[in-house]
VOSE-907749 format. One record per residue: residue number from 1; x, y, z of N, C-alpha, C, O in turn. Coordinates in steps of 0.001 Angstrom, whole numbers, plus 524288, in hexadecimal, padded with zeros to 5 digits. Layout:
// residues N
(kolnu NUM (X Y Z) (X Y Z) (X Y Z) (X Y Z)) ...
// end
This chain:
// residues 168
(kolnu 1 (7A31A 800F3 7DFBA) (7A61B 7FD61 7E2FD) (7AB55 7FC2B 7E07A) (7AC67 7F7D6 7DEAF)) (kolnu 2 (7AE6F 80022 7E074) (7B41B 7FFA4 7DE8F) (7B821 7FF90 7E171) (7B9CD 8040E 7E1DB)) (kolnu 3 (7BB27 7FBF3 7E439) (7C139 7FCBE 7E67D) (7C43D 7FF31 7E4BC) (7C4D0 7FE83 7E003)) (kolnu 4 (7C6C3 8021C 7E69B) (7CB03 804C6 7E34E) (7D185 80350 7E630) (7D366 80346 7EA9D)) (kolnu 5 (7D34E 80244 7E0E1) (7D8FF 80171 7E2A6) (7DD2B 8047E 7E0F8) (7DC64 804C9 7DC3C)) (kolnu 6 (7E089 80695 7E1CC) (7E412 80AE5 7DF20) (7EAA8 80781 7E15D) (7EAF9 80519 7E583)) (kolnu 7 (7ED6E 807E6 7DF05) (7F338 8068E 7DEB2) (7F7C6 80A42 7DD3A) (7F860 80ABE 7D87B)) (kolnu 8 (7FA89 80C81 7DFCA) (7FE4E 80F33 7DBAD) (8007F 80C2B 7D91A) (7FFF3 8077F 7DA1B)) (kolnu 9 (803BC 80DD5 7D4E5) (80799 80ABF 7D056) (80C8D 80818 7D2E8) (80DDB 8041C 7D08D)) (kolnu 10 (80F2D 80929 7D68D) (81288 80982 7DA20) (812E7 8036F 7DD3A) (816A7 80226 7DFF3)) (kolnu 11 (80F6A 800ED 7DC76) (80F1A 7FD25 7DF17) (80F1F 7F8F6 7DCBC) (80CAA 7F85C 7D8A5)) (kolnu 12 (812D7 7F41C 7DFA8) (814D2 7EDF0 7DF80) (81170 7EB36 7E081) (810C9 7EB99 7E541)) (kolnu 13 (80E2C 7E7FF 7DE90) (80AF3 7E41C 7E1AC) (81068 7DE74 7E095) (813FE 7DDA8 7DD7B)) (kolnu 14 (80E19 7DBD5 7E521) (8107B 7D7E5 7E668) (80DA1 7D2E8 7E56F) (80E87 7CF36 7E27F)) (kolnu 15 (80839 7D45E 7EA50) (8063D 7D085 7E909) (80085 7D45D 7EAF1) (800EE 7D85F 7ED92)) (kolnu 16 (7FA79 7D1D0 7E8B0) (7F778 7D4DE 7EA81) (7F5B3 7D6AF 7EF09) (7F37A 7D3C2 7F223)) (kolnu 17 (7F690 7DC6A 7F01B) (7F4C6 7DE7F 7F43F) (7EF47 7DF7D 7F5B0) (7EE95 7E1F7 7F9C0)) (kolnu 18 (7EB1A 7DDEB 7F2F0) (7E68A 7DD26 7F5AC) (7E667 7D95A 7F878) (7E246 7D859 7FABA)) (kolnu 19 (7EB4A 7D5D0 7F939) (7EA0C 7D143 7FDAA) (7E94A 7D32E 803B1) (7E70B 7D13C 80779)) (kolnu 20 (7ECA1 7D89E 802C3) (7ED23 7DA75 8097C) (7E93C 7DEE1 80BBC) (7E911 7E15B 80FDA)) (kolnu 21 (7E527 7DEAF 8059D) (7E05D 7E317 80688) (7DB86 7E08F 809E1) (7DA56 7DC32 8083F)) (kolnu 22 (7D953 7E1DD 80D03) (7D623 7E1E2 81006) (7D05D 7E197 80D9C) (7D06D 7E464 809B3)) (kolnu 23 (7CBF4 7DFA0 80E38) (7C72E 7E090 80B1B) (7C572 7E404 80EF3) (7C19D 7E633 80D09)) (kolnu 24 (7C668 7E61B 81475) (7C510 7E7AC 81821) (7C409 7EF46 817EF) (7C11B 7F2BE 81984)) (kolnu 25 (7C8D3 7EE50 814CD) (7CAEE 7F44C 814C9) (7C7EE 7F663 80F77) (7C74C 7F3CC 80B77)) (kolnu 26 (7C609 7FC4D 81079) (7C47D 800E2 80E7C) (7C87F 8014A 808BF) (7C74B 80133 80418)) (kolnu 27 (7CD39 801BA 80B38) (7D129 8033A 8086C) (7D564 80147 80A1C) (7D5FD 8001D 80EBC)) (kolnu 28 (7D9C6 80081 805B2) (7DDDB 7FCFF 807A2) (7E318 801FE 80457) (7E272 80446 80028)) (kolnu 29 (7E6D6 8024C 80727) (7EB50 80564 80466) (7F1CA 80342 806EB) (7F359 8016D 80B15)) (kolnu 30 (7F31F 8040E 8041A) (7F742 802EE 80658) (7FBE7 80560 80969) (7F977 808CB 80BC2)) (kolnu 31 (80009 805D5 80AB1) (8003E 8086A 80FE1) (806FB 808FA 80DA9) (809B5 8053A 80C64)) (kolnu 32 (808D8 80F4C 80DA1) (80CFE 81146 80EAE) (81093 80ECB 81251) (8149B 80C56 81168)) (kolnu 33 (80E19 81006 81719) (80FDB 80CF3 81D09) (80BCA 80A79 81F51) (807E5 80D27 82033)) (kolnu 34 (80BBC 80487 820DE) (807C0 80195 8221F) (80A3F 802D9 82A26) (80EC4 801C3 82B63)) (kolnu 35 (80729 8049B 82D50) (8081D 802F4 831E2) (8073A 7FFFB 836E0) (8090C 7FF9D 83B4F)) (kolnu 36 (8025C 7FD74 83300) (7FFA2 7F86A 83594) (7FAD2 7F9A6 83555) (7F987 7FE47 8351D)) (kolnu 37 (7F59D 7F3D7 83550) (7F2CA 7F450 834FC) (7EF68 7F5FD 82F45) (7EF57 7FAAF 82E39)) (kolnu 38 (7ECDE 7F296 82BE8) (7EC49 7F4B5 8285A) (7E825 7F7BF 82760) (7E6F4 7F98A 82313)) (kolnu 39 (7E4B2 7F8AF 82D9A) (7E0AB 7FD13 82CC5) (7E213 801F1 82FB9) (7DEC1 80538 830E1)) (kolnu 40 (7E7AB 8026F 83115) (7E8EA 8061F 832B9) (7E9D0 80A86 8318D) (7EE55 80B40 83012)) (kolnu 41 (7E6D6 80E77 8319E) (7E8D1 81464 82F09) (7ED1B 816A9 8314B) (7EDB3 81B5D 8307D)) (kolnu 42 (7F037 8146A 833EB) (7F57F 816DC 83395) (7F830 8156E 82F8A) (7FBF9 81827 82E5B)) (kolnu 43 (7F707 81128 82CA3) (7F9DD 80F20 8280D) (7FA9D 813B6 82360) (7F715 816B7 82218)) (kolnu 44 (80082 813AC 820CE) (7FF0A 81943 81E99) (7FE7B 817B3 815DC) (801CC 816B7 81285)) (kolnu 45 (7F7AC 8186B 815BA) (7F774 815B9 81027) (7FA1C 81902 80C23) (7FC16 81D63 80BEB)) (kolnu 46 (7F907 813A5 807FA) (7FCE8 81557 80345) (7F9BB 812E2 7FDF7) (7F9A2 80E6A 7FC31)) (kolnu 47 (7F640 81997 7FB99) (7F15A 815B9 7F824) (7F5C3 81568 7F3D1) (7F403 818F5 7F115)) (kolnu 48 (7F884 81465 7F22D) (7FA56 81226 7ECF5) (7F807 80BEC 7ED5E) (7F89C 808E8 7E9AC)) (kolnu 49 (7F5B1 80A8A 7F1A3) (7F3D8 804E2 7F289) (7EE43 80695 7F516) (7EDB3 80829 7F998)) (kolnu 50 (7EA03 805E6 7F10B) (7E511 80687 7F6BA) (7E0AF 805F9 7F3E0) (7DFE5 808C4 7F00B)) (kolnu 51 (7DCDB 801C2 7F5A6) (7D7C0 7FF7C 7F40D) (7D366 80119 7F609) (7D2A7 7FF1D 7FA5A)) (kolnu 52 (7D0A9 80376 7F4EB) (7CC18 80671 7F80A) (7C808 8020E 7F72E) (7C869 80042 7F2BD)) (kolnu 53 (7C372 7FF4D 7FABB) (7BF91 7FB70 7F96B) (7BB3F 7FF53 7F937) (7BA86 80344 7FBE0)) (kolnu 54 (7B831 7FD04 7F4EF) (7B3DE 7FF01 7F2D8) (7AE8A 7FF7B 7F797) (7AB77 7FBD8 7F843)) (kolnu 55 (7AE4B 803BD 7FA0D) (7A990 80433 7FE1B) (7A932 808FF 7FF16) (7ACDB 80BE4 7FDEB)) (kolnu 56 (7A53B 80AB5 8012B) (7A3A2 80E7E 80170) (7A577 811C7 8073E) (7A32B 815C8 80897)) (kolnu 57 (7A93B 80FCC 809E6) (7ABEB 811F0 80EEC) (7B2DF 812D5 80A7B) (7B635 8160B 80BC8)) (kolnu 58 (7B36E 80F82 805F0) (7B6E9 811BA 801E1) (7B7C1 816D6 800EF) (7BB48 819DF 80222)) (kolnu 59 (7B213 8175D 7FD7B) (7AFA2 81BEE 7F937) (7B16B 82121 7FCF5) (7B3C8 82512 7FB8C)) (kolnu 60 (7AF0B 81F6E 80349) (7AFBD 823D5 8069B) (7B5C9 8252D 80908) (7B698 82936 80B84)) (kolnu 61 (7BA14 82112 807EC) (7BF4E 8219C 809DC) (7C19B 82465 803B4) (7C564 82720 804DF)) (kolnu 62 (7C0FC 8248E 7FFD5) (7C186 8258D 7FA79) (7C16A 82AD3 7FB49) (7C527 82DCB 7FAB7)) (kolnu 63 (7BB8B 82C5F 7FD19) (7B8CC 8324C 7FC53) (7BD3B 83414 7FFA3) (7C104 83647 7FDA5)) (kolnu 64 (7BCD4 8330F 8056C) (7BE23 8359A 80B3E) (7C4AA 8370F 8069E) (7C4A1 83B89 804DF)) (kolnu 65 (7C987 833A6 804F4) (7CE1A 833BF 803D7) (7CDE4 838B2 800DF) (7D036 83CD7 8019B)) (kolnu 66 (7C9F5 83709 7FCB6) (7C9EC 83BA9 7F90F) (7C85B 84147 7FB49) (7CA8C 84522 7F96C)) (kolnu 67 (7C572 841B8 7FE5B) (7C4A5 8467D 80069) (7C7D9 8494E 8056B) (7C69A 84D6D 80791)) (kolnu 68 (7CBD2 8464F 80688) (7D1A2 8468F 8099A) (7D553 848FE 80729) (7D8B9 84B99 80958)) (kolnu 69 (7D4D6 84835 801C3) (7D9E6 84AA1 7FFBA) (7DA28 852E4 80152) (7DDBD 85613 801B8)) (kolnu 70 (7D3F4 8532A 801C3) (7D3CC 85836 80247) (7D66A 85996 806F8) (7D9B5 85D17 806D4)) (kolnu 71 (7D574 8576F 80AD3) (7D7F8 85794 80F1A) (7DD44 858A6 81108) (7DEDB 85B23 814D3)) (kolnu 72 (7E0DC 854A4 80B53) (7E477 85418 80C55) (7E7EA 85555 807B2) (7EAEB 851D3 8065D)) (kolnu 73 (7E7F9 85A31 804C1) (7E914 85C3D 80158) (7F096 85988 800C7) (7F348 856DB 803BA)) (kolnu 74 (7F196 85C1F 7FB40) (7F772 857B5 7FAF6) (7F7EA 853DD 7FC1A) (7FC16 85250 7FA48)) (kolnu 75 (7F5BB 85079 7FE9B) (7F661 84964 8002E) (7F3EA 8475C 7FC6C) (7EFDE 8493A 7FAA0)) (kolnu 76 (7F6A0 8424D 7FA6F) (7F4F8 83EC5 7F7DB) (7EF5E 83B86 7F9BE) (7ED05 83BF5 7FDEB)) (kolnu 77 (7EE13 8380C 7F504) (7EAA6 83584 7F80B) (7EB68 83194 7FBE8) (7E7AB 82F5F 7FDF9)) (kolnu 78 (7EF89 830AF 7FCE1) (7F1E3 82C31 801F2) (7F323 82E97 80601) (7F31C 82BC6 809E7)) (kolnu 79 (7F426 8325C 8069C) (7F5E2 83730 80A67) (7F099 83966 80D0F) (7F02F 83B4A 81176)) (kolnu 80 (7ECEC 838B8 80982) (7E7EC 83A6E 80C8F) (7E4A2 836BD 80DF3) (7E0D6 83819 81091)) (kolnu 81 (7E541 8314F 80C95) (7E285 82C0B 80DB1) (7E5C3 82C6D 814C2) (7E3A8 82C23 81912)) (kolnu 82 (7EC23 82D3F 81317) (7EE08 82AFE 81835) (7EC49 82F95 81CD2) (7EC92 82E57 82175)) (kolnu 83 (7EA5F 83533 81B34) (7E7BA 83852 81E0C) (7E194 83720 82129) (7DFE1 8386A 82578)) (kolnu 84 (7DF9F 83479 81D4F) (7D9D2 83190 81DF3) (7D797 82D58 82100) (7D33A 82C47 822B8)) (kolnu 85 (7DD0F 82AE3 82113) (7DC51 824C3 82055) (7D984 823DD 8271A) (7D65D 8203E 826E9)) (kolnu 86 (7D9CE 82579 82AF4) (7D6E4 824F1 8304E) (7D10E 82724 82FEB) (7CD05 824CF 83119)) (kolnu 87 (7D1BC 82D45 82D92) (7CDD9 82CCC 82CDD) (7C7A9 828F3 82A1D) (7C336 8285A 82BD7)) (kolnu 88 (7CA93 826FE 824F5) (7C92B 822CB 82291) (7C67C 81E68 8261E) (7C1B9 81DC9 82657)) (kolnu 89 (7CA49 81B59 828F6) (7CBB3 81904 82CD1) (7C633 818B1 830A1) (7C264 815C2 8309E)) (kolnu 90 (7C7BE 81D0D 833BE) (7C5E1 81E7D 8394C) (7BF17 820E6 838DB) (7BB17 81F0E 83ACA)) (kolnu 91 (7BF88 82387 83703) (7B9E7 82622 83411) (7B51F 82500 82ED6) (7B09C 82636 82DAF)) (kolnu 92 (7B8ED 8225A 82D1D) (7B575 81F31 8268F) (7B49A 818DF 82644) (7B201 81656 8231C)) (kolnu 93 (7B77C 81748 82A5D) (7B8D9 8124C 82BA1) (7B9C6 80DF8 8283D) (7B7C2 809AB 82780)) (kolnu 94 (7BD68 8107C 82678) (7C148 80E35 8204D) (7C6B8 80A05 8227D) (7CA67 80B4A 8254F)) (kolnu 95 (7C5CC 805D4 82088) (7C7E1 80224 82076) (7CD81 80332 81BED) (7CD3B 80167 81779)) (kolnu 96 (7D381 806F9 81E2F) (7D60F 8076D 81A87) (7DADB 8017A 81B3C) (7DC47 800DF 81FC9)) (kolnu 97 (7DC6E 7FEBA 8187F) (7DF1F 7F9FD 81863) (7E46F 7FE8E 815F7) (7E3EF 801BC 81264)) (kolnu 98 (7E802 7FDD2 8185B) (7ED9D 7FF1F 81835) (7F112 7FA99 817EF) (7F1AD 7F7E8 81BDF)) (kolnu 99 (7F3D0 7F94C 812E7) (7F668 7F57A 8119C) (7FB5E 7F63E 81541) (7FD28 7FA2E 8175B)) (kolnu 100 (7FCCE 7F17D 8153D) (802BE 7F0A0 818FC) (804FE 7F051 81544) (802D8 7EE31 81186)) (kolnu 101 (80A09 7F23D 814CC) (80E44 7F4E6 811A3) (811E7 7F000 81206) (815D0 7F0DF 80F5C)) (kolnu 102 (8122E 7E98F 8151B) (81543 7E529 81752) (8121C 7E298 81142) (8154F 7DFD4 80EF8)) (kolnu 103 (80CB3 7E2E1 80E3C) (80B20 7E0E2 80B7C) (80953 7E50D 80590) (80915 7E317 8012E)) (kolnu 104 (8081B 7EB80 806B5) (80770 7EC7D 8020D) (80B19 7F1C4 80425) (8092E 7F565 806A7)) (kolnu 105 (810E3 7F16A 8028F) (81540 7F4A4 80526) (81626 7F7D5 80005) (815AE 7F653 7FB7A)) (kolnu 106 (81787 7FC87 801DE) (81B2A 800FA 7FF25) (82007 80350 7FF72) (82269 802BC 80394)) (kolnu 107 (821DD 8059F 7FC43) (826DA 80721 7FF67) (828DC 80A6E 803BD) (82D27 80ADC 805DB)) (kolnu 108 (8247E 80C88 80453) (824A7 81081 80A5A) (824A8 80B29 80F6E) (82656 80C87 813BA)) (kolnu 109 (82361 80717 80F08) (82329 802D1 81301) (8217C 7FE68 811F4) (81CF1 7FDB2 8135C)) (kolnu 110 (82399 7FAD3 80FD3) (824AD 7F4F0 80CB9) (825F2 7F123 8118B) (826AF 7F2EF 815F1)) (kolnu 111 (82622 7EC4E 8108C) (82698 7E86C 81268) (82B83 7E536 80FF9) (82E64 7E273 812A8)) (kolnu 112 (82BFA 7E5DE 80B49) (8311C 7E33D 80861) (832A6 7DD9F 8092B) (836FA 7DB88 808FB)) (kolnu 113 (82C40 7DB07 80A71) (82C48 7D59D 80992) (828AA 7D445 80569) (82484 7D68C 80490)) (kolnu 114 (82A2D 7D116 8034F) (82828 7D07E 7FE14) (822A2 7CCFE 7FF11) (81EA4 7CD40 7FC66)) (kolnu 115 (8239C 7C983 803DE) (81F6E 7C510 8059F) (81B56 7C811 806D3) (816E0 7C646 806AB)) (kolnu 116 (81C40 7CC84 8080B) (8183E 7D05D 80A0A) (8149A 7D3C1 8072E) (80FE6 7D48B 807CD)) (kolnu 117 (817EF 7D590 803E6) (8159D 7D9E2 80031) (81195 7D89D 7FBAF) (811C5 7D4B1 7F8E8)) (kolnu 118 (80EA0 7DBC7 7FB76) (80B32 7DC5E 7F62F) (80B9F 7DFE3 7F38E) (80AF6 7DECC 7EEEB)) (kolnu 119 (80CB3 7E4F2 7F492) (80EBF 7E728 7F1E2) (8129B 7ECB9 7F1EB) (810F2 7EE5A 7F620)) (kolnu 120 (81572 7EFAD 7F0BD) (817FD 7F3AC 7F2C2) (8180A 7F7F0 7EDD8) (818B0 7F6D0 7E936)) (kolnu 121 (81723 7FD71 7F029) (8153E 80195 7EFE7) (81ACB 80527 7EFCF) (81E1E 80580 7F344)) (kolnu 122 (81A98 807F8 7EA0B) (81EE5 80A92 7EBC8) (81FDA 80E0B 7EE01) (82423 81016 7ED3C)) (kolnu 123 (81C1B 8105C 7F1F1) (81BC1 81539 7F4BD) (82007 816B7 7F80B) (82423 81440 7F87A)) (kolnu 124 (81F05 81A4C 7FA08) (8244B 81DC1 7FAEA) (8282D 81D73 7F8C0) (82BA2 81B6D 7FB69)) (kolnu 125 (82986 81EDA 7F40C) (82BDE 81E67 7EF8D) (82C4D 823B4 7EB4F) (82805 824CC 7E96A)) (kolnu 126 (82F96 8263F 7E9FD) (82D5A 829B8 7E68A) (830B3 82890 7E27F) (83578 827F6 7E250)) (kolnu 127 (82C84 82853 7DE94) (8308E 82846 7D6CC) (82E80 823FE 7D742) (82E0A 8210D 7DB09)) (kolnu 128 (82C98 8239B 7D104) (82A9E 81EA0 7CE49) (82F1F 81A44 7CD7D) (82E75 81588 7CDFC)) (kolnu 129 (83418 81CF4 7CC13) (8379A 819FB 7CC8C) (83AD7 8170F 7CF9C) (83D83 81323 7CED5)) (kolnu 130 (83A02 819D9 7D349) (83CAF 816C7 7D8E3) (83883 81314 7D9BE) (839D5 80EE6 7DBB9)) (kolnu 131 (8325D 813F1 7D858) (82D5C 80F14 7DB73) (82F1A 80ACC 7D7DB) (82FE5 8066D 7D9B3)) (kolnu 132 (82FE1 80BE3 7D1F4) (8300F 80822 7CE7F) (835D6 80528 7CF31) (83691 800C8 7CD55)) (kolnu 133 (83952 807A0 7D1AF) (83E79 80615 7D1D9) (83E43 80125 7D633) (840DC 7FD24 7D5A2)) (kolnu 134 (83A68 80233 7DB0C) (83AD1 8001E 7E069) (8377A 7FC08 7DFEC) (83818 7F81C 7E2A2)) (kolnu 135 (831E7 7FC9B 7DAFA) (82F86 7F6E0 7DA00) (83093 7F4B7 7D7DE) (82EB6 7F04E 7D84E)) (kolnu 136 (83478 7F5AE 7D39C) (83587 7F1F1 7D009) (83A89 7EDD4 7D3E3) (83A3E 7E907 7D400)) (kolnu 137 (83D1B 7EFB3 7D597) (841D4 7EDB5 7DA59) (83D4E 7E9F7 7DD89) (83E68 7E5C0 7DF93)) (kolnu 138 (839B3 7EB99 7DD8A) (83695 7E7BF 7E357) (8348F 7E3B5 7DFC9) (83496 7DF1D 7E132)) (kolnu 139 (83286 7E54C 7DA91) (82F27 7E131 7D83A) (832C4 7DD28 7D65A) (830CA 7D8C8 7D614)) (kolnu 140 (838C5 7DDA3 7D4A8) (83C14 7DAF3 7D49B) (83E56 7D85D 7D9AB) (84191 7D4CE 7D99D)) (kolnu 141 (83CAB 7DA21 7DD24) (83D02 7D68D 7E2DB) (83A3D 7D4B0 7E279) (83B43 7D002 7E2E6)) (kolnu 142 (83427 7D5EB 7E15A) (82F3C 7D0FE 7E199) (831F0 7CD42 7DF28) (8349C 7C9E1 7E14A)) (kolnu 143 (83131 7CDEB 7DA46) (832B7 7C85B 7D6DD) (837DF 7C517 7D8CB) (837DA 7C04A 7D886)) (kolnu 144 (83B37 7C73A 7DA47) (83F3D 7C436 7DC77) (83C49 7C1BE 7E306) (83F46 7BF16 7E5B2)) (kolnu 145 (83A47 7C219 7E3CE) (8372D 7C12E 7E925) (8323A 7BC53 7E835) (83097 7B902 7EB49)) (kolnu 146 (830CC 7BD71 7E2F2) (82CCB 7BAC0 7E205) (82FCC 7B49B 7DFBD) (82DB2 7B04A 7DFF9)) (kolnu 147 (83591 7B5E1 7DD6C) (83741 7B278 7DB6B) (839AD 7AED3 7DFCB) (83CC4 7AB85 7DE29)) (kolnu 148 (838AA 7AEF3 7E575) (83C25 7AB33 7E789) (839CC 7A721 7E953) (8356B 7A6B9 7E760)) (kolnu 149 (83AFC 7A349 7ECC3) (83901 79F38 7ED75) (83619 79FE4 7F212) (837CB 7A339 7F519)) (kolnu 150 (83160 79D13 7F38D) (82E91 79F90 7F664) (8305C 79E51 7FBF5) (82E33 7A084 7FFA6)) (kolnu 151 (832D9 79C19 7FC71) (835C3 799D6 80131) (8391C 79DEA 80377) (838E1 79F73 80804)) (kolnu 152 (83D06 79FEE 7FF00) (840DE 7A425 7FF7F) (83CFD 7A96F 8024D) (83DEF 7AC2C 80624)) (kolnu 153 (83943 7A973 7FF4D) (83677 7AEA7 80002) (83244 7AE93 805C0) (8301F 7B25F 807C8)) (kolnu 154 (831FE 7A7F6 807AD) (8300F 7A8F2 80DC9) (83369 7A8C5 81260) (831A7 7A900 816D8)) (kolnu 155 (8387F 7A858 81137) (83DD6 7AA2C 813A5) (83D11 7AD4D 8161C) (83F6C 7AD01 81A4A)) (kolnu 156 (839EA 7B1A0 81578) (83AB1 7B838 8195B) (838FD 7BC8E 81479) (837F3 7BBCD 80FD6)) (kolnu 157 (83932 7C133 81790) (836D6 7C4DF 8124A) (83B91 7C6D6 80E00) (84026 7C845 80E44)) (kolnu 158 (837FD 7C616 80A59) (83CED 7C6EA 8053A) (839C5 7CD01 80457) (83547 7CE49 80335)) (kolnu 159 (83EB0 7CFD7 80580) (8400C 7D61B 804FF) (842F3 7D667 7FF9A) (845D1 7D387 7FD06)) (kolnu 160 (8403C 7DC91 7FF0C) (84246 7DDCE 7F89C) (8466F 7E153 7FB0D) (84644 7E2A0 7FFAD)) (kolnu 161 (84A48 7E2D8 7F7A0) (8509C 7E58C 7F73E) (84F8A 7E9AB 7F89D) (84B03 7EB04 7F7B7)) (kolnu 162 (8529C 7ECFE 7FAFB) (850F8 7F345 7FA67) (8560A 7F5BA 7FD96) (857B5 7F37B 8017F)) (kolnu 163 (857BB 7F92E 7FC2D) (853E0 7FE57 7FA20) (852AF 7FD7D 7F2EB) (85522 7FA9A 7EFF4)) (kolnu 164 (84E5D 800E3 7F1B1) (84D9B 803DE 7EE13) (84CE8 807FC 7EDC7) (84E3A 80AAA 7F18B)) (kolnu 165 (84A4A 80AC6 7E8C9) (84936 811F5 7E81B) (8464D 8122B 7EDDF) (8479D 814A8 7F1C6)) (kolnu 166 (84274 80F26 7ED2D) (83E5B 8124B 7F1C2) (83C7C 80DA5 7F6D1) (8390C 80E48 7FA1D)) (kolnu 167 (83F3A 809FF 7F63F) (840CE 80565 7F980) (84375 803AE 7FEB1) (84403 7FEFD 7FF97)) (kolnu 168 (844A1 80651 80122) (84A11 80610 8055F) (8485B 801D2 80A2C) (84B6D 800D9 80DBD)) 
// end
């Protein structure tokens, strides 16, 4: 009876994002492009964020992924989840939770309100240096964000600067 959680390195927490996880859901990941609905498999996931719950309809979404890759030779493992994911869905009757990108955002589709976010993902991004260039710029917006008065900060949404490397 083990959960498993995996994170890429790449990622800002803000504030904790298990607040917006579901106990409901199979699996929770977070989402490239969120397009509504967070049990929607049109949503397109993004496991650098994704909690699998310990059960035995899990063990069997684990196996089914892993034995996809054959299927789907050259694709990553997110490339073949997002190949799967109805099937999953529709046939295994897997509860997948797809994070909204307005609360756990990346750079392929952010929200760029700070009131909002938990955390941001440097995806779609290439070079370590441009991700490290574009969080360190945001995490220095946090803190300047965190430093204002809270009055100032329920004014309207306080947006971070941009452009950056991988920011626009």
């Amino acid at each position: 009876n083990i959960a498993i959680y995996t994170q890429d390195v790449d990622i800002l927490w803000f504030r904790d994002p298990f607040e917006q996880m579901s106990m409901a859901a199979h699996m929770v990941t977070s989402s490239d492009f969120f397009v509504g609905g967070a049990y929607n498999p049109a949503n397109f996931p993004n496991t650098g964020f994704l909690y699998v719950r310990s059960s035995r309809r899990a063990v069997g979404v684990m196996e089914a992924w892993r034995a996809a890759r054959a299927s789907y030779p050259g694709r990553h493992e997110q490339q073949v989840l997002n190949e799967i994911k109805r099937e999953l869905v529709e046939r295994r009757g897997v509860r997948i939770q797809f994070l909204d990108t307005a609360h756990v955002a990346g750079f392929c589709s952010n929200t760029r309100d700070f009131a909002t976010l938990y955390t941001m993902h440097a995806n779609c991004c290439v070079g370590l240096g441009a991700k490290l260039h574009d969080l360190r710029n945001l995490l220095e917006e946090w803190r300047a964000y965190r430093r204002m008065p809270d009055e100032q900060r329920r004014q309207g949404p306080v947006r971070w600067k941009v452009p950056g490397i991988c920011i626009h």
